[in-house]
TIFIPA-229802 format. One record per residue (C-alpha): residue number from 1; residue in one letter; x, y, z. Coordinates in pm, 1 decimal, always signed. Layout:
BEGIN
nr,rest,x,y,z
NUM,A,X,Y,Z $
...
// end
This chain:
BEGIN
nr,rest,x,y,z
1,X,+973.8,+9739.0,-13111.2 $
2,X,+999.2,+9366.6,-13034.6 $
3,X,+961.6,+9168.0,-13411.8 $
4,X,+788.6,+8838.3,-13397.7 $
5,X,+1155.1,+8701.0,-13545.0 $
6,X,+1313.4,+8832.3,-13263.2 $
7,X,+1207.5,+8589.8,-13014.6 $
8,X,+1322.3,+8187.4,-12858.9 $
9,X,+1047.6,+8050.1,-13171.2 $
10,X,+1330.5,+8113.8,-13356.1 $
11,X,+1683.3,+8030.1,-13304.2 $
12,X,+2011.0,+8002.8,-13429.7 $
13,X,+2087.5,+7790.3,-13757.8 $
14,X,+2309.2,+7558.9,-13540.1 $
15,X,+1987.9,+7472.7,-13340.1 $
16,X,+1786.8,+7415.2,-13653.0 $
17,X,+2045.3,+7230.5,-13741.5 $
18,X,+2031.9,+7009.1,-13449.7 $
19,X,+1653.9,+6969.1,-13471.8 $
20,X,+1668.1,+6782.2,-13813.5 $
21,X,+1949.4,+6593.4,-13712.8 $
22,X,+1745.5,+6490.8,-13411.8 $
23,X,+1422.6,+6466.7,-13620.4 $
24,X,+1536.7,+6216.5,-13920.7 $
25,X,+1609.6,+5954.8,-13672.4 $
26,X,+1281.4,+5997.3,-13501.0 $
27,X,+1395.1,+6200.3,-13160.3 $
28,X,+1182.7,+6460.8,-13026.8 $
29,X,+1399.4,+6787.9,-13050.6 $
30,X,+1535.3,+6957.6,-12732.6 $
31,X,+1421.4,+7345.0,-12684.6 $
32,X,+1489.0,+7577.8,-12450.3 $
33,X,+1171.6,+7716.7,-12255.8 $
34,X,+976.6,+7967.9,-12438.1 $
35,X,+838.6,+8288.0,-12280.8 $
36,X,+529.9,+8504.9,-12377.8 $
37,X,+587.9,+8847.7,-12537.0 $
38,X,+446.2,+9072.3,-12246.7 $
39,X,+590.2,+9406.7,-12423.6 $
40,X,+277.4,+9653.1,-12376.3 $
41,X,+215.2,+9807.8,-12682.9 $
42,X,+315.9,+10207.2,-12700.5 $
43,X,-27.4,+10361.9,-12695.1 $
44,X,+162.1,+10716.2,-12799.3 $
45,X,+251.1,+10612.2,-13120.7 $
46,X,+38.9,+10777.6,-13436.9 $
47,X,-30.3,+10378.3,-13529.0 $
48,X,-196.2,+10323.4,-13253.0 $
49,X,-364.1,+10613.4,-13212.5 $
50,X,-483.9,+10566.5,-13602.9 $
51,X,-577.6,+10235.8,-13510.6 $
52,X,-781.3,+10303.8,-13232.8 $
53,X,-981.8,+10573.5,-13464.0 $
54,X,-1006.6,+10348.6,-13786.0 $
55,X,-1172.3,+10048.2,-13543.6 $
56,X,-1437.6,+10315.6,-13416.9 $
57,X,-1535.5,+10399.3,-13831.5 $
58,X,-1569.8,+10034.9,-13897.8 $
59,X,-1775.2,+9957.4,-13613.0 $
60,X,-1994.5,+10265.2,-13693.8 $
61,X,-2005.9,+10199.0,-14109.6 $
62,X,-2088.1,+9807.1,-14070.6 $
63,X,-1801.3,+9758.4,-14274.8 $
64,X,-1801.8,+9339.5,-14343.9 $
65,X,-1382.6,+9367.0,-14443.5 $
66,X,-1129.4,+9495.3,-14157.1 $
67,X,-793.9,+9553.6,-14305.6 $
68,X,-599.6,+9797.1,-14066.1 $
69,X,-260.0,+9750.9,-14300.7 $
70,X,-460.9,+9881.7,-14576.7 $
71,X,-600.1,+10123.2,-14350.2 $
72,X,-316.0,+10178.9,-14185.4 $
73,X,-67.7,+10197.7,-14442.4 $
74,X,+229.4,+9976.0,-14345.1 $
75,X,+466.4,+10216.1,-14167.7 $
76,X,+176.5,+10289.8,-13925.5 $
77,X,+67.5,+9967.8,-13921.3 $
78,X,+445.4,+9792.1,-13815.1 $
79,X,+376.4,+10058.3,-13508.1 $
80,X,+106.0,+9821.4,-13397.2 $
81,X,+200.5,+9506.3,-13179.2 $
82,X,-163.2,+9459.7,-12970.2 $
83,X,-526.3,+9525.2,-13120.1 $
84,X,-769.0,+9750.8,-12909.0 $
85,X,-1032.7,+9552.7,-12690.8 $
86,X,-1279.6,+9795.6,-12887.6 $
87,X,-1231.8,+9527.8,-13165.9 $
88,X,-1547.2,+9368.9,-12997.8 $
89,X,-1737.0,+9611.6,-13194.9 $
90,X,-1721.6,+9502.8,-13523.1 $
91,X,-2015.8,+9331.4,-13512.3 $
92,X,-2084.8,+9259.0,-13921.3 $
93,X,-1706.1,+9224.2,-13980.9 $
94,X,-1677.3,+8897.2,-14186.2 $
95,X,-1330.3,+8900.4,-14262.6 $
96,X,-1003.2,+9024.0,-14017.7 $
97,X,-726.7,+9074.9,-14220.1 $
98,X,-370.0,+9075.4,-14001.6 $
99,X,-161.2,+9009.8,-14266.8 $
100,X,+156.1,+9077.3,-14240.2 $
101,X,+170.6,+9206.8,-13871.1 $
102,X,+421.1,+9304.7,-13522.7 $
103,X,+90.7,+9157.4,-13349.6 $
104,X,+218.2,+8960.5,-13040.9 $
105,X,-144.3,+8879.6,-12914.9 $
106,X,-495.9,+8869.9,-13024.2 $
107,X,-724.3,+9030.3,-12732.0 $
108,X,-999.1,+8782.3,-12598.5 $
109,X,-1231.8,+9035.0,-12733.0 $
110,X,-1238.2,+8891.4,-13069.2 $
111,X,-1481.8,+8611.3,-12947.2 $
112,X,-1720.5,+8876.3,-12954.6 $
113,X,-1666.4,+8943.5,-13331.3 $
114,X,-2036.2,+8766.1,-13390.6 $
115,X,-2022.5,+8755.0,-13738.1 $
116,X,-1691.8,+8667.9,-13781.2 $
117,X,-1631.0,+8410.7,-14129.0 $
118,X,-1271.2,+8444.1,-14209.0 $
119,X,-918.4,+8489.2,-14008.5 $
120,X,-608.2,+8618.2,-14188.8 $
121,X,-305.3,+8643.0,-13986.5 $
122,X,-63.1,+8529.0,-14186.2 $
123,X,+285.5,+8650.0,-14171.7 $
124,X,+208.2,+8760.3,-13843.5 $
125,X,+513.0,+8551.4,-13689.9 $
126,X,+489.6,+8693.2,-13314.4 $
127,X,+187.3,+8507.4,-13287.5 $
128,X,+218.7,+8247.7,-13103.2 $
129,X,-103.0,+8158.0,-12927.4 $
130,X,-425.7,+8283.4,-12969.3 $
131,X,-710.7,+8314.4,-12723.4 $
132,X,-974.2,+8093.1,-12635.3 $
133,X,-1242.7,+8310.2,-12643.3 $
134,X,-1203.3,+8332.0,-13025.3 $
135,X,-1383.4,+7986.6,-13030.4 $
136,X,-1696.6,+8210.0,-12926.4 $
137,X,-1690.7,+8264.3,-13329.9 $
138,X,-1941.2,+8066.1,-13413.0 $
139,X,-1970.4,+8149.1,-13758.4 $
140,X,-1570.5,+8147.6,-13852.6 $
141,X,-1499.8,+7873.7,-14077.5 $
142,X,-1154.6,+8016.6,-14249.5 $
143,X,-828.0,+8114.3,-14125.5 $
144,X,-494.8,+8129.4,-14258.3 $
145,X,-219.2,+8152.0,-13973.0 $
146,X,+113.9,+8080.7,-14024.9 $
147,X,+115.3,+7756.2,-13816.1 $
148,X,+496.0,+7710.2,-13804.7 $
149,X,+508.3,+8025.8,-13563.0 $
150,X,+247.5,+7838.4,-13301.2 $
151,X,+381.9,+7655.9,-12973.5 $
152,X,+305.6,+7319.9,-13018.9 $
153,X,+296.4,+7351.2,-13410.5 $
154,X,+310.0,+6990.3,-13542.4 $
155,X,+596.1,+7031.0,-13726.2 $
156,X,+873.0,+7157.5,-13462.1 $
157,X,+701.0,+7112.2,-13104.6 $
158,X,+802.9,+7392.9,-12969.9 $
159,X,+681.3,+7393.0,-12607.6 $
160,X,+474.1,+7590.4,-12466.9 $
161,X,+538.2,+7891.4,-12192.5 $
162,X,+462.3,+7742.0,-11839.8 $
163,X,+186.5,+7892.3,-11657.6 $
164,X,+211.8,+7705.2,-11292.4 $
165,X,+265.8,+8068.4,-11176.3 $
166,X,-79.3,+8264.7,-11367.2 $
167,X,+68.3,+8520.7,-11565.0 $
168,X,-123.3,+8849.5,-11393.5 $
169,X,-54.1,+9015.5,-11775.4 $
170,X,-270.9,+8804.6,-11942.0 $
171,X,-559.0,+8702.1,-11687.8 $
172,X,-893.0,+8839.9,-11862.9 $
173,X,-1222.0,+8978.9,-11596.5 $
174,X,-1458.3,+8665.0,-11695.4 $
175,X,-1411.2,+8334.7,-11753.2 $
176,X,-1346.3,+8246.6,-12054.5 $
177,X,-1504.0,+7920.6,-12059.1 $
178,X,-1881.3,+8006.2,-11902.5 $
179,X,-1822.4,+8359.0,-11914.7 $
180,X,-1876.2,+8449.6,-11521.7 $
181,X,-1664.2,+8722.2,-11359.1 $
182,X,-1356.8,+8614.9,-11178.0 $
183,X,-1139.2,+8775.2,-11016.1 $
184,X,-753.8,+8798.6,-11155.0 $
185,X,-636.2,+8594.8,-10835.3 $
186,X,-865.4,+8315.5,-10875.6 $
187,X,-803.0,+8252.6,-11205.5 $
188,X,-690.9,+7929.2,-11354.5 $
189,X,-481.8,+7916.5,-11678.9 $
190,X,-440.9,+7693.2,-11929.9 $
191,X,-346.1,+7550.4,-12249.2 $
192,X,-539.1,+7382.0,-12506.6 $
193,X,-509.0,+7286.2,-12913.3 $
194,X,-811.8,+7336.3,-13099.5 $
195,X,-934.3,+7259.9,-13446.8 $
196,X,-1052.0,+7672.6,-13524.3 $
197,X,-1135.0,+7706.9,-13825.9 $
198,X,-880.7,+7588.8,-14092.1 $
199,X,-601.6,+7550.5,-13833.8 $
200,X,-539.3,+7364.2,-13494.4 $
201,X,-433.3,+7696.8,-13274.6 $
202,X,-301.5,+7724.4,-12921.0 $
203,X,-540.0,+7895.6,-12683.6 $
204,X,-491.3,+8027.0,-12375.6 $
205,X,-796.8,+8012.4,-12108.2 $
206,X,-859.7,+8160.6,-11858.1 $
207,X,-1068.7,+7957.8,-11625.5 $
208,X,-1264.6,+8043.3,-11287.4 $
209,X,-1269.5,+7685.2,-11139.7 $
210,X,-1126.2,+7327.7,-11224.1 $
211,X,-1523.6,+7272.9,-11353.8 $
212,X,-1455.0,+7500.2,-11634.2 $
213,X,-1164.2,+7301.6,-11702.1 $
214,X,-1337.0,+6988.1,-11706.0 $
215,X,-1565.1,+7127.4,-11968.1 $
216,X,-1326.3,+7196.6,-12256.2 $
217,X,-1338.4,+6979.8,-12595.4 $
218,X,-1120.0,+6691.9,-12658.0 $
219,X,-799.6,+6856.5,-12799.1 $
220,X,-716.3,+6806.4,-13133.2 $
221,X,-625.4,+6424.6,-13258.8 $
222,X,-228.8,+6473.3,-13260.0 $
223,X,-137.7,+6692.8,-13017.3 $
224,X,-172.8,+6706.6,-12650.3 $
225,X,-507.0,+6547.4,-12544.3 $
226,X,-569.0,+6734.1,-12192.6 $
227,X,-578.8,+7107.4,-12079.5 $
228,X,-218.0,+7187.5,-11969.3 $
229,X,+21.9,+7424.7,-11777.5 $
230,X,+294.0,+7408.4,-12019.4 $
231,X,+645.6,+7398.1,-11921.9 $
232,X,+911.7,+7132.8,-12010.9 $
233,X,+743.2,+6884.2,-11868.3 $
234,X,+493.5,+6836.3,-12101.9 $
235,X,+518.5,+6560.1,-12332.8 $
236,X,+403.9,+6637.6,-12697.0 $
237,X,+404.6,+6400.1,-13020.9 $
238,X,+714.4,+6385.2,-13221.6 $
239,X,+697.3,+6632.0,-13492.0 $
240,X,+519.7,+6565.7,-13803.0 $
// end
């Protein structure tokens, strides 16, 4: 199973090294091109599988707290490294509790979480992006992510994965700006840092035309200020 540790986010103590050195006389550090975790999660495994069951009770019981490591129990729940889409049901869910998680992606069906208040993912270090759809939460006004795991994060700069080529994995059925169908080939994708919440997250979108594009919010003051490809050739702000 791929650990969120295990990963370009985080390298070598030499490199670390290097990026203080580089950072205490005010140089941008140097890394090498990050690539998204596209490891489809095992859907044999009994974590899954329990998963999969436990999000069907809390959908049907209106519980308002969904907590699949409690649920779960940790040995199941370190089996788990995607949510279900079926996570779109939990409708009068309040709070989703990831603590402590293999997660390496949130699915863009947590934008239709409605009643959605609070967003624990901490410890969850293979997150690395989120998507944009989650900004459909209208109602979330708390998170706590573990911001030094995010491309982009103010304090490192990590870049972010390029997406000049789409990547086919990760292209969603509708827009995720105006919600229209699209088809995966027309798709446009994206980058964009957002105040959600608490935190300022990476989102992926996945647009159906340069309009949709147009339409985002102004980035976050601090970070990149347009809608972006990623890719080395993106200039961020020095780190923080």
């Amino acid at each position: 199973m791929t650990k969120g540790h295990e990963c370009a986010m985080y390298p070598e103590e030499d490199v670390w090294d290097k990026v203080y050195e580089d950072m205490e006389v005010g140089i941008a550090p140097t890394w090498e091109p990050n690539y998204l975790h596209l490891e489809p999660q095992d859907t044999t495994l009994p974590g899954w599988l329990r998963l999969v069951q436990v999000v069907e009770e809390a959908a049907q019981d209106g519980r308002e707290v969904f907590s699949p490591r409690i649920d779960l129990g940790a040995e199941l729940w370190n089996q788990v490294t995607r949510l279900p889409p079926s996570i779109g049901k939990l409708k009068a869910v309040k709070k989703l509790d990831l603590y402590r998680s293999n997660l390496l992606s949130i699915p863009p069906e947590i934008g239709e979480m409605e009643n959605l208040v609070e967003f624990v993912p901490y410890n969850s270090y293979g997150l690395h992006w989120f998507p944009y759809e989650i900004t459909r939460c209208t109602k979330l006004r708390a998170s706590t992510v573990s911001t030094r795991a995010l491309y982009g994060n103010y304090k490192y700069r990590q870049p972010f994965p390029s997406l000049d080529v789409p990547i086919v994995e990760l292209t969603t059925p509708r827009c995720s700006v105006c919600n229209q169908a699209v088809s995966p080939s027309d798709v446009q994708q994206v980058w964009i840092s957002l105040a959600v919440a608490t935190d300022v997250l990476p989102l992926l979108v996945n647009a159906c035309s340069s309009a949709c594009i147009g339409s985002l919010p102004t980035p976050a003051k601090g970070y990149v200020q347009f809608p972006h490809r990623g890719g080395p050739s993106v200039q961020q702000p020095l780190p923080r």
